[in-house]
C-alpha positions in Angstrom: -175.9 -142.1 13.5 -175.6 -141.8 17.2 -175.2 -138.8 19.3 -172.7 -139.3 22.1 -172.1 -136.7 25.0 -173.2 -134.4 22.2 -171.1 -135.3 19.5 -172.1 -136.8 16.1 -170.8 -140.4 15.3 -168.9 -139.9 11.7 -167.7 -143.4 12.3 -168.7 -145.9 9.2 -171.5 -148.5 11.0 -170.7 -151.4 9.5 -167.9 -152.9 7.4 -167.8 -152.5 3.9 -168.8 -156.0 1.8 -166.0 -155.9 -0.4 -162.6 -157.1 2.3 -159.7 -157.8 0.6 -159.1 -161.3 0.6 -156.0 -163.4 1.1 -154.9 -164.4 -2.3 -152.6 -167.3 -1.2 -154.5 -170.5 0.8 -153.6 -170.8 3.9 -150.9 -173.4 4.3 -149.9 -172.9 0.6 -146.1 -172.2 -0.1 -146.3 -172.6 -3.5 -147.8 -175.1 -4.4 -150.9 -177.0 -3.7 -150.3 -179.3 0.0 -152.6 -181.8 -1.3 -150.9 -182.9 -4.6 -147.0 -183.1 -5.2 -145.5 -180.5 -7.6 -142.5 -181.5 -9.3 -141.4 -177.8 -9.0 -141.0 -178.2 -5.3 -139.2 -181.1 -4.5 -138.6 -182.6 -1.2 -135.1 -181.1 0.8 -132.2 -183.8 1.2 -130.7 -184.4 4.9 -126.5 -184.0 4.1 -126.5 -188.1 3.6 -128.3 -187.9 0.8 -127.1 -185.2 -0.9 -123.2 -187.5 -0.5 -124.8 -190.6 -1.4 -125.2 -189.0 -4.8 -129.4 -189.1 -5.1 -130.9 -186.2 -7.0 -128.9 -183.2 -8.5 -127.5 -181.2 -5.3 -123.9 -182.2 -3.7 -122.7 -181.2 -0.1 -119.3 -180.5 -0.5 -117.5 -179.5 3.1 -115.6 -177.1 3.5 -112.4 -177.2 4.8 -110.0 -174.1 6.5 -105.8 -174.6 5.6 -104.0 -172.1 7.3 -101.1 -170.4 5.2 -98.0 -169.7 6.4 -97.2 -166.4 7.6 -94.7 -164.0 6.3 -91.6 -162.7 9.2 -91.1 -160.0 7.0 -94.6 -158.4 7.3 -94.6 -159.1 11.3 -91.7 -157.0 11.6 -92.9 -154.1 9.9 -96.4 -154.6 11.3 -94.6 -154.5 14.7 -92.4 -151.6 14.3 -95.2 -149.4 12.9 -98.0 -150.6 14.7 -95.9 -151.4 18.3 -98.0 -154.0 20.4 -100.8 -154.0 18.2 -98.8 -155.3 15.1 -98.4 -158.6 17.3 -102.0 -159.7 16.3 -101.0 -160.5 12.8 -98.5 -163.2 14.9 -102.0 -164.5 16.8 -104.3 -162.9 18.6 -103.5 -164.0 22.1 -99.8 -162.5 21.7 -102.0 -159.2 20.5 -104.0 -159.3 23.4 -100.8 -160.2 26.0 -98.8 -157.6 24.5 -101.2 -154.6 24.6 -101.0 -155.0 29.0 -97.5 -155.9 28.9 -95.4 -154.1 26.3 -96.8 -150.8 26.9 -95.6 -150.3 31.1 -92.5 -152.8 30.1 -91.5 -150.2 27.6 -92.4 -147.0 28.8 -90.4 -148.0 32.0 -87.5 -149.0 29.9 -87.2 -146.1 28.1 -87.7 -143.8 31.1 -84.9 -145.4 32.8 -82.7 -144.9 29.9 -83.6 -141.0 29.7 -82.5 -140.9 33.8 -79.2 -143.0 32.9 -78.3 -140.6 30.1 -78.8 -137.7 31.8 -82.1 -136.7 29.9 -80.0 -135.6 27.0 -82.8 -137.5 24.7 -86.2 -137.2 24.4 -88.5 -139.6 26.9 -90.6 -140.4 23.9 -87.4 -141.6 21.4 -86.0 -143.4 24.4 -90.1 -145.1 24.7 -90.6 -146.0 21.1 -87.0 -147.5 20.8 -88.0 -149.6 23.7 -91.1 -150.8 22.6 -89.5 -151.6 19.1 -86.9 -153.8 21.3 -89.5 -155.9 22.7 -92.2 -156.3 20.1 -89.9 -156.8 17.2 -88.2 -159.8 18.3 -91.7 -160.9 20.1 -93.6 -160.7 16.4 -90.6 -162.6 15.0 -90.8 -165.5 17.6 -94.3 -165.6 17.3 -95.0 -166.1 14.0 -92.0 -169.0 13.5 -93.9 -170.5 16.3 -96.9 -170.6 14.7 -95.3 -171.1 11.3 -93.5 -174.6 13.0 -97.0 -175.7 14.6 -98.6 -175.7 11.3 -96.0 -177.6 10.2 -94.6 -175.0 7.6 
């Protein structure tokens, strides 16, 4: 042991002879690199898997839209107000969340002043904004519907 600035070294001074040793050869995924293992064969590109070599098949997969229903953008539009117009499509969604909301509460604010204020600013609101999104969900989605070709 060593005494440094007056303090014993408890430190072990030299490794132990028994390391653990890596059980897997380096290189090795499996198998053996040096001889072919019919458990491991070699990965097909997507042309051969087609061309109909070896077991696996690449089947693509395709998206078809389905049509989509005017019944549930209604209902999706009168509870939800502008954000019920993202079932129609999401850029009607995004477009109506900056323009339903002043559009409507303007509406309905004038309406309040024209009667009088003998309703409620809020009824006079939501009655607007079910005026403008409810026919704009209905639109939307028949558009849609029509460019799919449904």
């Amino acid at each position: 042991m060593s005494d440094r600035f007056g303090i014993p070294d408890h430190a072990p001074q030299h490794a132990p002879d028994h390391a653990t040793q890596n059980p897997t050869p380096q290189g090795s995924w499996g198998h053996d690199s040096s001889a072919t293992d019919a458990a491991w064969p070699p990965s097909q590109t997507p042309s051969q898997a087609t061309s109909g070599s070896g077991s696996a098949s690449y089947t693509p997969v395709v998206y078809a839209p389905t049509p989509k229903s005017v019944t549930v953008a209604i209902v999706l539009a009168m509870v939800f107000g502008p954000l019920g117009l993202f079932y129609a499509s999401v850029l009607n969604g995004i477009v109506a969340l900056f323009v339903v909301v002043p559009l409507a509460r303007g509406l309905g604010l004038t309406v309040v002043a024209a009667l009088g204020g003998r309703i409620e600013p809020l009824t006079a609101v939501v009655a607007a904004m079910w005026c403008i999104t409810v026919p704009w969900a209905v639109i939307g989605v028949r558009r849609r519907n029509k460019k799919l070709g449904f």
